[in-house]
Backbone atoms as SQL, in Angstrom:
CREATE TABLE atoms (id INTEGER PRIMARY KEY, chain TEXT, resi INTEGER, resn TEXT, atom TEXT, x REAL, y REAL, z REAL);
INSERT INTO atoms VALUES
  (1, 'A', 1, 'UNK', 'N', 123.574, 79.852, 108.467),
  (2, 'A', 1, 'UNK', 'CA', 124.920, 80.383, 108.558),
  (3, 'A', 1, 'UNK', 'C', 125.889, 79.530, 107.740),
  (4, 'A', 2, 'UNK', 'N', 125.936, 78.306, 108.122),
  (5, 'A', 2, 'UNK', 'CA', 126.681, 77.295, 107.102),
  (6, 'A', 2, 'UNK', 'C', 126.466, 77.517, 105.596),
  (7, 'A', 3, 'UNK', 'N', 125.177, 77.945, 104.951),
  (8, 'A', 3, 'UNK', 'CA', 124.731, 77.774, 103.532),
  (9, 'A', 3, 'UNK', 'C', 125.666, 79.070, 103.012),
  (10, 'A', 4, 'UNK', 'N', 125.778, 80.393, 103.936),
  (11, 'A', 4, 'UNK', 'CA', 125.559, 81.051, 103.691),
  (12, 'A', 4, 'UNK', 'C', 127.775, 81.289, 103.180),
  (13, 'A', 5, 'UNK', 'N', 128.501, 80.540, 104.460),
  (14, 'A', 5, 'UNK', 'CA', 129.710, 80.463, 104.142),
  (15, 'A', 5, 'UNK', 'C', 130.157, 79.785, 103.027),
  (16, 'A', 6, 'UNK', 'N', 129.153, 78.545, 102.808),
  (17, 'A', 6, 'UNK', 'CA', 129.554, 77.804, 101.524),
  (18, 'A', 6, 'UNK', 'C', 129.230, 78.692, 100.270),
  (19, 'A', 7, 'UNK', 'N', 128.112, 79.131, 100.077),
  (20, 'A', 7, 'UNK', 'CA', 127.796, 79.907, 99.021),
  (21, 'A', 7, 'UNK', 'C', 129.179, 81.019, 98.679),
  (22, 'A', 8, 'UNK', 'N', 129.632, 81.657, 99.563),
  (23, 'A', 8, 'UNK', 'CA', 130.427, 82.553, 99.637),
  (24, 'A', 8, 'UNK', 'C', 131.576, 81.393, 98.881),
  (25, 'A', 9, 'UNK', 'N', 132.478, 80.747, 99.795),
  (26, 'A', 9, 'UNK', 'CA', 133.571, 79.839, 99.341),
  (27, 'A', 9, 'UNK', 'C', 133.366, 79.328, 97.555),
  (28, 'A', 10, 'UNK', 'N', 132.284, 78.734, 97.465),
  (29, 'A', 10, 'UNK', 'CA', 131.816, 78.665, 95.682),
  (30, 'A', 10, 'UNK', 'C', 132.159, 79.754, 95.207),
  (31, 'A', 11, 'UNK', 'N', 131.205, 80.860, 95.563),
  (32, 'A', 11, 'UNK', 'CA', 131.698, 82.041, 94.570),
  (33, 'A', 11, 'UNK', 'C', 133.093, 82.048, 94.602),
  (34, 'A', 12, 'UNK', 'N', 134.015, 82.179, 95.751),
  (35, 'A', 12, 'UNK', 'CA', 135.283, 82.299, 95.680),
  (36, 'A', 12, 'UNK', 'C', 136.280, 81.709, 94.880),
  (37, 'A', 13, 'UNK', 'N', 135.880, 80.099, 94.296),
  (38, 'A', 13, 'UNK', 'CA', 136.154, 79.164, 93.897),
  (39, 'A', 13, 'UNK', 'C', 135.838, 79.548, 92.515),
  (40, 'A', 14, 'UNK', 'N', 134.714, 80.053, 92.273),
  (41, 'A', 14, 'UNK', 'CA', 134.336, 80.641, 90.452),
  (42, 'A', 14, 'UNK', 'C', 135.421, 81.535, 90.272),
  (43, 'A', 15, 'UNK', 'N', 135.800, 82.823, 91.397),
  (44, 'A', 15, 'UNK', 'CA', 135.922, 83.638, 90.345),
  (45, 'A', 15, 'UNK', 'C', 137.715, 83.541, 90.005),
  (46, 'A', 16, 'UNK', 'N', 138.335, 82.292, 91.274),
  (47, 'A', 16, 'UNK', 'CA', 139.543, 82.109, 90.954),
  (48, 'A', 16, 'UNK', 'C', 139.637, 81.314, 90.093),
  (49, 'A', 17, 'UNK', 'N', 138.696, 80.126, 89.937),
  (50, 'A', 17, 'UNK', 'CA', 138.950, 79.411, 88.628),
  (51, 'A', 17, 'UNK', 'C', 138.803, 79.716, 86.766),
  (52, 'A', 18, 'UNK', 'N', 138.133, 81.152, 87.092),
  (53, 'A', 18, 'UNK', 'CA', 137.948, 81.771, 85.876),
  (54, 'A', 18, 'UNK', 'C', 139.287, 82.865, 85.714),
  (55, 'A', 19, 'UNK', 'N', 139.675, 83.018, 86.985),
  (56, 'A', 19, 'UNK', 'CA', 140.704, 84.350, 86.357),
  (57, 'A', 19, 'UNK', 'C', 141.886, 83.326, 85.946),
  (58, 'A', 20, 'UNK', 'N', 142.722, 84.439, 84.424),
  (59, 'A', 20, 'UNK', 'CA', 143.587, 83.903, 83.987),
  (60, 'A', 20, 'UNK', 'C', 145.071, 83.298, 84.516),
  (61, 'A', 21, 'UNK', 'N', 145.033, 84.040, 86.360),
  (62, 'A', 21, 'UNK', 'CA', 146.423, 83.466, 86.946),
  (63, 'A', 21, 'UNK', 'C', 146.081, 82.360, 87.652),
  (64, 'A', 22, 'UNK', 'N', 144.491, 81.808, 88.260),
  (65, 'A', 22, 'UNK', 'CA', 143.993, 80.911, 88.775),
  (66, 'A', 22, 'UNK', 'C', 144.441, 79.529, 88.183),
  (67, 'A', 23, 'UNK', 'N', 143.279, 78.961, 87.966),
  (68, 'A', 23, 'UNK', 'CA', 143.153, 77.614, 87.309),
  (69, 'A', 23, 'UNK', 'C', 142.982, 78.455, 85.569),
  (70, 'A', 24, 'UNK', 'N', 142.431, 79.367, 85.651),
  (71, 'A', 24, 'UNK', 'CA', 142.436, 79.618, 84.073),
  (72, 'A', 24, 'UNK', 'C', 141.865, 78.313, 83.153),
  (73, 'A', 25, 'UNK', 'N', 140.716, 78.438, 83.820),
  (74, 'A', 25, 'UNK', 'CA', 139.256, 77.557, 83.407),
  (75, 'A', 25, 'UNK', 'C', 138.661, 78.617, 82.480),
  (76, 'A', 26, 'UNK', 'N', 138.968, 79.604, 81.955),
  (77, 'A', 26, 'UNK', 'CA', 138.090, 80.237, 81.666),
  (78, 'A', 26, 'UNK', 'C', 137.150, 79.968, 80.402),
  (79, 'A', 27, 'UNK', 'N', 138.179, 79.559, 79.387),
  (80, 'A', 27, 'UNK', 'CA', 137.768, 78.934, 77.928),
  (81, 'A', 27, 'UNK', 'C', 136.366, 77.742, 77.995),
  (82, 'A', 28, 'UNK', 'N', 137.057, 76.987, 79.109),
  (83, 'A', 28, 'UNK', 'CA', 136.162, 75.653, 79.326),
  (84, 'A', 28, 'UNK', 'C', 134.676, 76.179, 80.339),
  (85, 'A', 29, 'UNK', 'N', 134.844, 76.695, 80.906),
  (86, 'A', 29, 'UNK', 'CA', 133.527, 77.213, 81.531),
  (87, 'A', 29, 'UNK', 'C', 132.759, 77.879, 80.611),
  (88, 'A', 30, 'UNK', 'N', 132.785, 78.995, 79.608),
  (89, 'A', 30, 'UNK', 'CA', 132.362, 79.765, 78.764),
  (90, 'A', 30, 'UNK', 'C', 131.598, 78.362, 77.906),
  (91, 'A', 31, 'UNK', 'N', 132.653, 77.549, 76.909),
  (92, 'A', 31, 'UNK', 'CA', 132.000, 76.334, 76.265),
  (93, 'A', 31, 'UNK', 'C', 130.881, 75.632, 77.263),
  (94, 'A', 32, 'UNK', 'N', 131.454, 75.342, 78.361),
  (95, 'A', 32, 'UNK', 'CA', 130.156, 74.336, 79.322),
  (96, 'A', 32, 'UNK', 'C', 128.492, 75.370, 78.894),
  (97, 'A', 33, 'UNK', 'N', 129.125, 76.726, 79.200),
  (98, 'A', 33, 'UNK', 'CA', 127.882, 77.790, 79.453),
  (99, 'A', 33, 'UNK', 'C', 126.877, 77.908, 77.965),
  (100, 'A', 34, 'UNK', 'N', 127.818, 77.737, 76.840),
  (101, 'A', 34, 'UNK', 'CA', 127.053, 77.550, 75.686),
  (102, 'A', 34, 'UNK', 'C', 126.332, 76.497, 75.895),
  (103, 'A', 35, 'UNK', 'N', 126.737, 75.281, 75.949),
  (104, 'A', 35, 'UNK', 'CA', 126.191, 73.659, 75.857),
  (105, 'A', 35, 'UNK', 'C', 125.082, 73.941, 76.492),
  (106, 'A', 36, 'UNK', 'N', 125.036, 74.595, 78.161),
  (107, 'A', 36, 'UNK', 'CA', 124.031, 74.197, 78.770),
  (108, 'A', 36, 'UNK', 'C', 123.304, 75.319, 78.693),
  (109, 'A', 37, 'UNK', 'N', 123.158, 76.273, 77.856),
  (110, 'A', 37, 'UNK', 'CA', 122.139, 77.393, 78.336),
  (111, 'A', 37, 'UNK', 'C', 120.905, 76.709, 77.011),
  (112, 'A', 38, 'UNK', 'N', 120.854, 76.328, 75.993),
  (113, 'A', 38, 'UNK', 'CA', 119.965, 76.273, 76.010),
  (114, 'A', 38, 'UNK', 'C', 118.943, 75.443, 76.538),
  (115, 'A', 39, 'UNK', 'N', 119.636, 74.553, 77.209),
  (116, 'A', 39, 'UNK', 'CA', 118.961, 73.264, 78.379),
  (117, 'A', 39, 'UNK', 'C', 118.489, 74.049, 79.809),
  (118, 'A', 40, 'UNK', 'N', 119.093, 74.799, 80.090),
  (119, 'A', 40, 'UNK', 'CA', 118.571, 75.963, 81.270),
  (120, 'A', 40, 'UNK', 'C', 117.597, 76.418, 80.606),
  (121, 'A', 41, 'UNK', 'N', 117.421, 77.328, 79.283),
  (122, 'A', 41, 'UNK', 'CA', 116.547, 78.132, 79.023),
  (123, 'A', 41, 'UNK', 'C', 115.211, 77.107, 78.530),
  (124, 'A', 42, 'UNK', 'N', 115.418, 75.945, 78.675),
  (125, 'A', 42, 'UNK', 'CA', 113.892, 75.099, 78.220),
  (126, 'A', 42, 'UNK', 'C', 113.455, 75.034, 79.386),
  (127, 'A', 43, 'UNK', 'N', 114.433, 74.628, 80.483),
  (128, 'A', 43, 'UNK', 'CA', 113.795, 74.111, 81.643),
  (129, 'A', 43, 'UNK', 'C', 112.925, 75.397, 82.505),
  (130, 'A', 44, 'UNK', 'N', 114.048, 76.619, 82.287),
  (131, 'A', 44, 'UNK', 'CA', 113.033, 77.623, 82.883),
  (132, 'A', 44, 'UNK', 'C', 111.847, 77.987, 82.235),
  (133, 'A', 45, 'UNK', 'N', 112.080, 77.690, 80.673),
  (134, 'A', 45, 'UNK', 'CA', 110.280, 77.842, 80.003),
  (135, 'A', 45, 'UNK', 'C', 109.372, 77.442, 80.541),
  (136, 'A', 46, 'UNK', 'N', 110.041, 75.956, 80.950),
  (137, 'A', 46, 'UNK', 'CA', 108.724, 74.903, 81.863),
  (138, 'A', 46, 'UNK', 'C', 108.051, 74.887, 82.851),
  (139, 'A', 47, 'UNK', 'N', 108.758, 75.835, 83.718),
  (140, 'A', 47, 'UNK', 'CA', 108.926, 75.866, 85.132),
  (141, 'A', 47, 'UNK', 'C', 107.810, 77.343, 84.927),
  (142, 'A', 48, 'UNK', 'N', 108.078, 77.922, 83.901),
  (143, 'A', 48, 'UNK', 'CA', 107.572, 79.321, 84.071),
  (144, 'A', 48, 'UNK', 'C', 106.143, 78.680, 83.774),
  (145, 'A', 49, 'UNK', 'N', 105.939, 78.147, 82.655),
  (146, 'A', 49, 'UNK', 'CA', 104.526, 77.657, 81.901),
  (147, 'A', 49, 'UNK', 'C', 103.787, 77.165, 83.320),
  (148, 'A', 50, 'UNK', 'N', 104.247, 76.248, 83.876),
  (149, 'A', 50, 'UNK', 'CA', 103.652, 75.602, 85.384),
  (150, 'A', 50, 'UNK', 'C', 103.302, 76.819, 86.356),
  (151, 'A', 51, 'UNK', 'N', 103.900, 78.083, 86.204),
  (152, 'A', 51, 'UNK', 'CA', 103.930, 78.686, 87.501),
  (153, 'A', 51, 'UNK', 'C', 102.585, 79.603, 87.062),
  (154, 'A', 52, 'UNK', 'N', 103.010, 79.917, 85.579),
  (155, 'A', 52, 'UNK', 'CA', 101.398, 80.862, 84.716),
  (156, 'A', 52, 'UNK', 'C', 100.310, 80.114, 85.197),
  (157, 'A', 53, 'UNK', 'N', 100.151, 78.842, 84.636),
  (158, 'A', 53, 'UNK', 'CA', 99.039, 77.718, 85.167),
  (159, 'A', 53, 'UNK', 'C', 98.672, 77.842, 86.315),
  (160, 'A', 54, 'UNK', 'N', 99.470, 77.619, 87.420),
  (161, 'A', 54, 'UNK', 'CA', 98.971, 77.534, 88.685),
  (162, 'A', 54, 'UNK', 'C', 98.331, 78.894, 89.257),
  (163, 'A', 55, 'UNK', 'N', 98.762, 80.456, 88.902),
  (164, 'A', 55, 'UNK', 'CA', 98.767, 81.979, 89.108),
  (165, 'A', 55, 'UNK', 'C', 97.325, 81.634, 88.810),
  (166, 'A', 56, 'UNK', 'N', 96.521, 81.013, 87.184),
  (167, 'A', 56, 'UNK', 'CA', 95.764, 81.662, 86.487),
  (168, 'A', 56, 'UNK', 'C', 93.992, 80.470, 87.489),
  (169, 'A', 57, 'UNK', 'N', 95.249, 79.026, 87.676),
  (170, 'A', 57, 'UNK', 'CA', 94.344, 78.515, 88.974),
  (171, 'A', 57, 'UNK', 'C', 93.957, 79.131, 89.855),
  (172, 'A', 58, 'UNK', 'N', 94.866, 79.734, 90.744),
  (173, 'A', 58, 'UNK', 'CA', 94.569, 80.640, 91.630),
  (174, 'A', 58, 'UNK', 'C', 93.872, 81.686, 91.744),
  (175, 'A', 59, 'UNK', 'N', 93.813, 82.564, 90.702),
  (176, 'A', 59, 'UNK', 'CA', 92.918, 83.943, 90.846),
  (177, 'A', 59, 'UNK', 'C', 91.434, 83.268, 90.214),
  (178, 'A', 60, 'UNK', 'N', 91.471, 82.211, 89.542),
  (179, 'A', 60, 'UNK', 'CA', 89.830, 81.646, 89.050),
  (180, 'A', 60, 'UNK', 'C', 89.752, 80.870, 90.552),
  (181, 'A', 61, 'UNK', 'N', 90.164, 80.463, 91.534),
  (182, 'A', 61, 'UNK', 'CA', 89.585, 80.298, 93.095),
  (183, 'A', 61, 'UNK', 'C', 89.116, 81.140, 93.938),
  (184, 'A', 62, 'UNK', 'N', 90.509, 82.488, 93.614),
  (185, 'A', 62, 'UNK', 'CA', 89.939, 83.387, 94.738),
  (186, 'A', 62, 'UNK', 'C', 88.929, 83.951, 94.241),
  (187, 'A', 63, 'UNK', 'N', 88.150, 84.270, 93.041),
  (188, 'A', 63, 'UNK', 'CA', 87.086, 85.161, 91.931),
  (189, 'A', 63, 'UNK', 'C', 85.662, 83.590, 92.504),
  (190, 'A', 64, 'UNK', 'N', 85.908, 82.515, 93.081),
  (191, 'A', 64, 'UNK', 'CA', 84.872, 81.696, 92.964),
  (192, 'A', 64, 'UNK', 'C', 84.495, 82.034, 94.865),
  (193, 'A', 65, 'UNK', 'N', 86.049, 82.395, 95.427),
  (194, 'A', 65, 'UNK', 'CA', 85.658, 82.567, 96.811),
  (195, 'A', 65, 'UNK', 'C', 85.126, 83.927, 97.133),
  (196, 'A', 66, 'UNK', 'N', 85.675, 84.785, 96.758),
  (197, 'A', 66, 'UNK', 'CA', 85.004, 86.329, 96.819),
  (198, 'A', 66, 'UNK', 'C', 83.528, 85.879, 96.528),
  (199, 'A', 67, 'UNK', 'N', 82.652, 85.362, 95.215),
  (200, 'A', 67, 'UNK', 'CA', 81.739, 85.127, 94.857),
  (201, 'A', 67, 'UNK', 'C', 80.523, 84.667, 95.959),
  (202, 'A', 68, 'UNK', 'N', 81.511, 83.695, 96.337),
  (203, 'A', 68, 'UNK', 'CA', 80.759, 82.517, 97.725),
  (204, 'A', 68, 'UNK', 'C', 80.197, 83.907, 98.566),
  (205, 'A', 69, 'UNK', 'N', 82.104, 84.240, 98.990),
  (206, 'A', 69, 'UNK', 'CA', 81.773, 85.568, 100.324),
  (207, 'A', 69, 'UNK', 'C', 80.495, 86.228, 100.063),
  (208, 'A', 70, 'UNK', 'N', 80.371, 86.947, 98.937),
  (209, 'A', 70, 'UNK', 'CA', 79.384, 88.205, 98.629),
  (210, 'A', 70, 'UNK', 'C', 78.162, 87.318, 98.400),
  (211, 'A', 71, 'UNK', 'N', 77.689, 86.320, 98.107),
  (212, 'A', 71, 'UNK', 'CA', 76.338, 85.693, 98.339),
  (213, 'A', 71, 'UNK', 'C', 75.903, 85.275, 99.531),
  (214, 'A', 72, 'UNK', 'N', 76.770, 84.628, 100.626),
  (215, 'A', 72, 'UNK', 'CA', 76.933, 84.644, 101.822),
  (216, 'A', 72, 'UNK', 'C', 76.055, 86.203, 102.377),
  (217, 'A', 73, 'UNK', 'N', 77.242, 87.213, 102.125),
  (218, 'A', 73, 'UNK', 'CA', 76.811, 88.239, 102.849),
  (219, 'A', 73, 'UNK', 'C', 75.563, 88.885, 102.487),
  (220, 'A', 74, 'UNK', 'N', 74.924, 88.560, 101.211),
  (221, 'A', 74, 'UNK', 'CA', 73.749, 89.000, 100.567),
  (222, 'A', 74, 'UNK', 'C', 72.666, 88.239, 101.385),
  (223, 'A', 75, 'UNK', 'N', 73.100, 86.718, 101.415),
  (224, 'A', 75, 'UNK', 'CA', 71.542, 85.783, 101.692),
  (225, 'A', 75, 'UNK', 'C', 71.636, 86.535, 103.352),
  (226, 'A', 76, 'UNK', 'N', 72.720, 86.902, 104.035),
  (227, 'A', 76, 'UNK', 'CA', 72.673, 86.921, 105.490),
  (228, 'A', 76, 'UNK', 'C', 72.054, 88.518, 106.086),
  (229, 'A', 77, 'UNK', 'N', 72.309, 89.724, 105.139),
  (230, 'A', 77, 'UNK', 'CA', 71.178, 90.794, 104.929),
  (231, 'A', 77, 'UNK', 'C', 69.916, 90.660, 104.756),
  (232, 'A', 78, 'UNK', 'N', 69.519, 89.646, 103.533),
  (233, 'A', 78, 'UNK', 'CA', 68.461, 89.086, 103.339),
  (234, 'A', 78, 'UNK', 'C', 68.042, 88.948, 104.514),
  (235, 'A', 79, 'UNK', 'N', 68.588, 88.034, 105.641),
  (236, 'A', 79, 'UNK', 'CA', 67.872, 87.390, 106.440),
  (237, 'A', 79, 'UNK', 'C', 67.734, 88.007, 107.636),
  (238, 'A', 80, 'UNK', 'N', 68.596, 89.458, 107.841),
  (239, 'A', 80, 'UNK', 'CA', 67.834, 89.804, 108.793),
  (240, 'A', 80, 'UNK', 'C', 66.149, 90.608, 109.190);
């Protein structure tokens, strides 16, 4: 509940500091947004590259556990 009022109050705080009767930040926020997007857009490359990696870990585990399962269930037909 708390995260949820603060989140709200921020936004509130953006969109008065961007309008022109506010603080009329608007010029200087736009420049910040150049500077840092392409530093956002590396970091989310990275973050994405890590998340492909780990997806492509994952389905070569579950393809080794299905594998296990279905030999399991083969040797245990076998054996009756």
């Amino acid at each position: 509940m708390v995260a949820l009022i603060v989140g709200i109050l921020l936004v509130a705080f953006c969109v008065v500091a961007c309008l022109p009767c506010g603080l009329a930040w608007g010029s200087e926020i736009i420049t910040c947004l150049k500077g840092c997007s392409p530093v956002l857009a590396a970091f989310l490359g990275i973050i994405s590259i890590f998340i492909g990696f780990a997806d492509i870990k994952d389905k070569k585990e579950a393809r080794k556990e299905e594998l296990a399962a279905q030999q399991a269930e083969a040797a245990e037909k076998k054996g009756e």
